[in-house]
N, C-alpha and C positions, 0 to 999 in steps of 0.2 A: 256324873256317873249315875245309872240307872237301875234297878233293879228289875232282872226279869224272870219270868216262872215260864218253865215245861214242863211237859211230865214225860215219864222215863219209866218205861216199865208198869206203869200203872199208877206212880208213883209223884209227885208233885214237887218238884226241884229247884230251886232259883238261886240264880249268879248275879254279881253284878257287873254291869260293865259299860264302860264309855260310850256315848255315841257311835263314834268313829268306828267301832269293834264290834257292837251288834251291825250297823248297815254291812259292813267288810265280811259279818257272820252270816247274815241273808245272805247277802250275795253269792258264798261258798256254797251256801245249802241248793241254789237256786242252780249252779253251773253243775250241778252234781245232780239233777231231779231228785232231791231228798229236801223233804221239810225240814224245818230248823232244829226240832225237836228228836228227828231222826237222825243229823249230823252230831246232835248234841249228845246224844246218847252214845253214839260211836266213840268219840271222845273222849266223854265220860269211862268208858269200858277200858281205853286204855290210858289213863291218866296216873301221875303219880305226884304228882302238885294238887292245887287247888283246883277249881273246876274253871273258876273264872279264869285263872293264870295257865291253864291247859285252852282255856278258848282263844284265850289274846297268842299265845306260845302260837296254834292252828293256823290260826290267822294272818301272823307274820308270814308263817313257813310255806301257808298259800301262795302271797304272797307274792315272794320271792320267785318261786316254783313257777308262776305265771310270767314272772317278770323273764326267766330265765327264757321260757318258750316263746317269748317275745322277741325275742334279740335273735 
């Protein structure tokens, strides 16, 4: 587990999180033309967990969401 900083508002942030969870986090930000920092703040705005436990929550529910468009 890693710890990483954005800023959010102006504002200087950091989660921590597994490998697996930030590359799977790029990657969302990337399919979405929004920087990481920019997905993260969305997130953040509507979270009601942790920040980190609302990115991995994201993550999975992408995810899935892809997997489903898949099939």
């Amino acid at each position: 587990m890693k710890k990483h900083s954005v800023v959010i508002a102006g504002h200087a942030t950091s989660f921590s999180l597994e490998d697996a969870f930030w590359e799977a986090l790029k990657a969302c930000a990337q399919r979405q033309n929004l920087s990481v920092s920019a997905l993260v703040a969305h997130i953040d705005a509507q979270r009601t967990e942790s920040l980190s436990s609302a990115l991995r929550v994201y993550v999975l529910n992408d995810a899935q969401r892809f997997q489903k468009h898949k099939a």
